[in-house]
C-alpha positions as a printed NumPy array, in Angstrom:
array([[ -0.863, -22.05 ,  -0.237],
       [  2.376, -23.254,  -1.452],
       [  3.402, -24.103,  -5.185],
       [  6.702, -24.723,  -7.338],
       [  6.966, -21.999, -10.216],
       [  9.786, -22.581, -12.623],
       [ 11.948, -24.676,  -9.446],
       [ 11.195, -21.818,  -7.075],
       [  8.612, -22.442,  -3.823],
       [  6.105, -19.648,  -3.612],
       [  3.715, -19.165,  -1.223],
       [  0.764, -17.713,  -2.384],
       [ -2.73 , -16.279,  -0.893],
       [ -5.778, -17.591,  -2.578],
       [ -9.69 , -16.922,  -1.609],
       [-12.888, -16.814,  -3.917],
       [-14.261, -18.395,  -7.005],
       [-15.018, -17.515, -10.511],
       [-12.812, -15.674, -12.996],
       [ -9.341, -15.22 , -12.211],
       [ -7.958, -11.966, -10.926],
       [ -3.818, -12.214,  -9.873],
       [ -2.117,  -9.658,  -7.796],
       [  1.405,  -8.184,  -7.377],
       [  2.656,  -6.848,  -4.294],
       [  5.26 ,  -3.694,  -4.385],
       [  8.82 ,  -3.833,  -3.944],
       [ 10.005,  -5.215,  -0.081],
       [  7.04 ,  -6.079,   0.593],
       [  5.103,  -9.29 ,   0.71 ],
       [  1.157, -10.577,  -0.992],
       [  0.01 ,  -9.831,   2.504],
       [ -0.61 ,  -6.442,   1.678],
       [ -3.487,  -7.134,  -0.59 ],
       [ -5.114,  -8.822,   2.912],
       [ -7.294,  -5.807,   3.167],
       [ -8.624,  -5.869,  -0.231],
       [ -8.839,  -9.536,  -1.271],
       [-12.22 , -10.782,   1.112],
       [-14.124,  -7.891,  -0.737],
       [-12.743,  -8.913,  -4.222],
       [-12.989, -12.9  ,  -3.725],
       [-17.023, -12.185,  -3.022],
       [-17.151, -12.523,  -7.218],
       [-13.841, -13.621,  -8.264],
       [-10.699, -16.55 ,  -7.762],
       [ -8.082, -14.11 ,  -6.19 ],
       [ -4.613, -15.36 ,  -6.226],
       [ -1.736, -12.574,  -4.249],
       [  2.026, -14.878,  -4.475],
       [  4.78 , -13.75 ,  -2.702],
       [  7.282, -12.52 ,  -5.749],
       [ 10.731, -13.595,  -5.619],
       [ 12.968, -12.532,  -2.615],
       [ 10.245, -11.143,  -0.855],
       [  7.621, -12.513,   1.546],
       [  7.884, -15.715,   2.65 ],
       [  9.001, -18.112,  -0.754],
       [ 12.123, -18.383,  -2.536],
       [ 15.148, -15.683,  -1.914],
       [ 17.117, -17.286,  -4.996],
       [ 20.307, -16.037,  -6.236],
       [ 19.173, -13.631,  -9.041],
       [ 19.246, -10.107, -10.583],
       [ 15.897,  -9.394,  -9.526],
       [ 15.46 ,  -7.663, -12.166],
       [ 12.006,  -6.604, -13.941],
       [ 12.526,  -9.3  , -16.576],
       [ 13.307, -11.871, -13.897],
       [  9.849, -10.889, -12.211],
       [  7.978, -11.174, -15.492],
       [  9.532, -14.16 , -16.086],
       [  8.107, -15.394, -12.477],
       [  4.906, -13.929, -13.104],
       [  4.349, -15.793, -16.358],
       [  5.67 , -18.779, -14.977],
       [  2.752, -18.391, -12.022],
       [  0.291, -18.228, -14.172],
       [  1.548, -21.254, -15.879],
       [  1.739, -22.932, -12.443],
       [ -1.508, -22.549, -11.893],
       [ -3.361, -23.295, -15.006],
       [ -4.697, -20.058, -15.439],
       [ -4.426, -19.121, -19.305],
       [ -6.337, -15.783, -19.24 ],
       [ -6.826, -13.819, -15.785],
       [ -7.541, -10.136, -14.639],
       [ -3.882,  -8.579, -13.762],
       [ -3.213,  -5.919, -11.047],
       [  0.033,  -4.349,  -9.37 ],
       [  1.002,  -2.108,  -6.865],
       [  4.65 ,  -0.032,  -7.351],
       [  6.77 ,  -2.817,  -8.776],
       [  4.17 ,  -5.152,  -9.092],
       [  2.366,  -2.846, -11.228],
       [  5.751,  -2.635, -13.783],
       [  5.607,  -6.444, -13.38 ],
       [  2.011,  -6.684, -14.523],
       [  2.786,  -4.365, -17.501],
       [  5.74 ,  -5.684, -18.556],
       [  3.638,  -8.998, -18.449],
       [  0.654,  -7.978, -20.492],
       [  3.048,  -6.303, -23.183],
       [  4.979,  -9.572, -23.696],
       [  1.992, -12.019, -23.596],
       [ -1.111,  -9.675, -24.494],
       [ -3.515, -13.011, -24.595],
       [ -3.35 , -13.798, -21.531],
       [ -4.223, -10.408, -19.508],
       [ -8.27 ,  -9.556, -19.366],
       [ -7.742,  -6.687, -17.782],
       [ -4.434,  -4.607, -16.503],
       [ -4.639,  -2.431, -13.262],
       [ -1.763,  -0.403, -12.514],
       [ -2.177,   0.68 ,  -8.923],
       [  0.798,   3.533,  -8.528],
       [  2.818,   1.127, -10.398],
       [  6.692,   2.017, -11.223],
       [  7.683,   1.995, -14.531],
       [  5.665,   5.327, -15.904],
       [  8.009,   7.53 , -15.079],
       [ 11.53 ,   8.696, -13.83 ],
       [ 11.053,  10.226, -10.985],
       [ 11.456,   8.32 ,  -7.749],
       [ 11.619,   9.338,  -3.91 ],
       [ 15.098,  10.533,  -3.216],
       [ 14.699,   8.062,   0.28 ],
       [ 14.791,   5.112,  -2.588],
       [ 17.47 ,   6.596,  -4.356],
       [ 20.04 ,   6.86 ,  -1.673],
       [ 20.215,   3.161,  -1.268],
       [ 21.501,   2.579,  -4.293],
       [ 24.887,   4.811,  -3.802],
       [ 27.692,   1.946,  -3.133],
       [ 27.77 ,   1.455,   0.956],
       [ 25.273,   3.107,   1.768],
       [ 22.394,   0.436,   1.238],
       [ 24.544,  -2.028,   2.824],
       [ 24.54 ,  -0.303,   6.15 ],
       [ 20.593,   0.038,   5.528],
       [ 20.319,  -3.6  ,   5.364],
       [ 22.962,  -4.064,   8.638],
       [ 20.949,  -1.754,  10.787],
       [ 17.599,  -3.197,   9.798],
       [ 18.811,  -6.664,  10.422],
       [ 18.506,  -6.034,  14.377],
       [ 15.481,  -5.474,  16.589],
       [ 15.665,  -1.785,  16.678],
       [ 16.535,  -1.119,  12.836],
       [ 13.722,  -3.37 ,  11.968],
       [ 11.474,  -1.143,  14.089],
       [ 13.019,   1.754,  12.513],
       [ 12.432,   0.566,   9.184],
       [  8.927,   0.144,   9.659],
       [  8.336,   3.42 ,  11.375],
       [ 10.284,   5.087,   8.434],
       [  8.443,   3.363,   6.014],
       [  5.111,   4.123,   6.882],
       [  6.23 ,   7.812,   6.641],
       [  7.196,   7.333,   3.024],
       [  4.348,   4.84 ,   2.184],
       [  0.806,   6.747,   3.769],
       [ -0.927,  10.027,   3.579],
       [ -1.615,   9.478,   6.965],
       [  1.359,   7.303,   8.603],
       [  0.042,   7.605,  11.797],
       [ -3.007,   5.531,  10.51 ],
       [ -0.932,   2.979,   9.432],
       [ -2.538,  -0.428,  10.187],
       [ -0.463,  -2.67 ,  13.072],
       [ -0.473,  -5.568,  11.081],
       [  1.214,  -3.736,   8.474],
       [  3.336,  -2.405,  10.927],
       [  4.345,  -6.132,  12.584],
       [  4.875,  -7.35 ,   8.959],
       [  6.893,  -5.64 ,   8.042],
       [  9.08 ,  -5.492,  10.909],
       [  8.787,  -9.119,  11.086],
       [  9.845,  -9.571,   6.973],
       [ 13.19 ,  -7.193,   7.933],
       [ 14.351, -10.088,  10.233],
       [ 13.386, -12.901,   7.529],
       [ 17.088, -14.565,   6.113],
       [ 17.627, -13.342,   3.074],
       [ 14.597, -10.667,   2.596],
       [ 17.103,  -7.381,   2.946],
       [ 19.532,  -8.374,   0.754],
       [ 16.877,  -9.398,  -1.965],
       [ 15.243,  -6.453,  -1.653],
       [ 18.059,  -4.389,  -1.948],
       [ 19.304,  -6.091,  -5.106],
       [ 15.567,  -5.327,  -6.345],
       [ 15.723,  -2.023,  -5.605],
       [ 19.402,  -1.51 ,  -7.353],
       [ 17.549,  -3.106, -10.749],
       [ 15.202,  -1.067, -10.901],
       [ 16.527,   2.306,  -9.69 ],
       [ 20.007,   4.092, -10.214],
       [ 20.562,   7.847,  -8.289],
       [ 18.441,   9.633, -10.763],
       [ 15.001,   7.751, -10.367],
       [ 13.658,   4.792, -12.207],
       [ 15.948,   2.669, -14.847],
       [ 13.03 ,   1.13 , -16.96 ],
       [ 10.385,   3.894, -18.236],
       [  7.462,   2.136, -20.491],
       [  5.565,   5.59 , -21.378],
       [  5.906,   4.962, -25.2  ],
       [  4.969,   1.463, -24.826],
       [  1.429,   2.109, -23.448],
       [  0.036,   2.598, -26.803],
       [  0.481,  -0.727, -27.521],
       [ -1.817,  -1.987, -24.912],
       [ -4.624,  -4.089, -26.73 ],
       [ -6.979,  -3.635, -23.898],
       [ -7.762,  -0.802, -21.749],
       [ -6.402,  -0.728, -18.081],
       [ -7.212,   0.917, -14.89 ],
       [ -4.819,   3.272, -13.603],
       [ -5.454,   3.748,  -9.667],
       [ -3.216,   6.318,  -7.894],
       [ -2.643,   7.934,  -4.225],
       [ -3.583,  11.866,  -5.009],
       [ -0.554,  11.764,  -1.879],
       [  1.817,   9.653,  -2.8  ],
       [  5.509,  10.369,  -2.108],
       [  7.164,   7.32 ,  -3.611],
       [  5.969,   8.08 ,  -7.293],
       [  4.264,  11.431,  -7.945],
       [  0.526,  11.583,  -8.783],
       [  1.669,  13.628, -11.999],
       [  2.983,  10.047, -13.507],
       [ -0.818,   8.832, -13.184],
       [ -1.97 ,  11.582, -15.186],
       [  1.142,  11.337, -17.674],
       [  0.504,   7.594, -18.358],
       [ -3.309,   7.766, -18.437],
       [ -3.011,  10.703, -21.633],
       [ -0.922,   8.059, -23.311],
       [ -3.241,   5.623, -23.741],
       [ -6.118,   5.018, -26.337],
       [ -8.472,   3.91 , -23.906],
       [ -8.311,   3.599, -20.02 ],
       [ -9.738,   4.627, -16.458],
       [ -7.605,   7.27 , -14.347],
       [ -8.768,   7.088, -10.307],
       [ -6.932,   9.242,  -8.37 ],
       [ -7.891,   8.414,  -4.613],
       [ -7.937,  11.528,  -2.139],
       [ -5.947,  11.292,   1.335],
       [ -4.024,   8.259,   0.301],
       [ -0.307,   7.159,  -0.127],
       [  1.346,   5.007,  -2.015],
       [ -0.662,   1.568,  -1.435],
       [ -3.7  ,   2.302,  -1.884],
       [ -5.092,  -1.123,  -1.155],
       [ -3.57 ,  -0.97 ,   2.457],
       [ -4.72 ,   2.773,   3.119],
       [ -7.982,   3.013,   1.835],
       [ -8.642,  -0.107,   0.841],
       [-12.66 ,   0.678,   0.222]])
């Protein structure tokens, strides 16, 4: 589905009926990656997955791309469609999105799931870190523009993203080589990553905020995962009052693509 958030078009994936539940895709990626997940999940609930700013198939505006603009989106989505209370989940980004989103507007967030979600930590994979040195990220986006750097990109990827990259599903594979050659996506995606990384891991770290929380969310982690250690899972889930740690065994860092049972 398409819809206009705050003058933007978004596309969005929707499925299922009943209570609201509104998911966040990680950074360069697209709501396609909650494909595996969202039949199983729409058998009891209204699942809505949009494509965030930059990425996927909607909008590529000119922007900062920063956290606060994706809260802002994510609010405004909501808003979009109707939904004044739902069940909130992100992946990597998505998850600091969802966060940053239930600590601004508590009322409206059920339920927070923070599936290896940035933003509870510093640390960061160095591969991420290296794009943001001046240059460097540039010729990234160059070579990833053409037919074999966009093959490249997903092959390298997958070695950075799953436990088992060899496992890595094809359609996940032909996304995301088919997203590199999308107008627009690199350099988005590169201005993302610059907001919310510098060379020495993550800008925005929301440890000290998570006692603030007025409900108590699920915190769902790759035991594997090599973007964002399984050590920040643990870290964030003794900071809060009340909560659910599930660290899942042989898995990366999207869990809902890897082992999505």
């Amino acid at each position: 589905r398409w819809i206009e958030v705050d003058g933007l078009h978004a596309r969005y994936l929707e499925a299922g009926a009943g209570d609201p539940l509104v998911l966040f895709h990680a950074f360069g990626e697209s709501a396609s990656d909650w494909r595996w997940v969202i039949p199983a999940l729409a058998r009891t609930r209204r699942v809505c997955a949009p494509d965030l700013p930059g990425f996927g198939l909607g909008a590529k505006p000119a922007a900062d791309y920063s956290p606060a603009f994706f809260e802002r989106f994510a609010a405004r989505f909501l808003d979009a469609l109707g939904l004044r209370r739902a069940v909130v989940a992100g992946n990597s980004l998505g998850g600091l999105v969802a966060l940053r989103l239930t600590l601004s507007e508590p009322s409206r967030v059920g339920t927070l799931i923070l599936v290896d979600s940035a933003g509870l930590g510093r640390s960061a994979a160095l591969a991420l870190r290296s794009l943001t040195a001046p240059g460097y990220g540039e010729l990234a986006v160059a070579w990833a523009k053409i037919a074999p750097g966009a093959a490249w990109r997903a092959f390298s990827k997958a070695q950075l993203l799953f436990a088992r990259p060899h496992l890595a599903p094809a359609a996940w594979t032909q996304e995301q080589y088919r997203l590199a050659r999308l107008p627009g996506f690199l350099e988005a995606a590169l201005s993302a990553l610059r907001a919310q990384l510098d060379p020495g891991g993550q800008r925005e770290v929301l440890l000290d905020r998570l006692a603030h929380l007025e409900m108590p969310p699920l915190v769902v982690w790759g035991a594997r995962d090599r973007v964002f250690p399984p050590s920040q899972a643990r870290e964030a889930s003794a900071r809060l009052p009340e909560g659910s740690l599930v660290l899942v065994p042989d898995c990366g860092h999207m869990p809902q693509v890897e082992r999505p049972n």
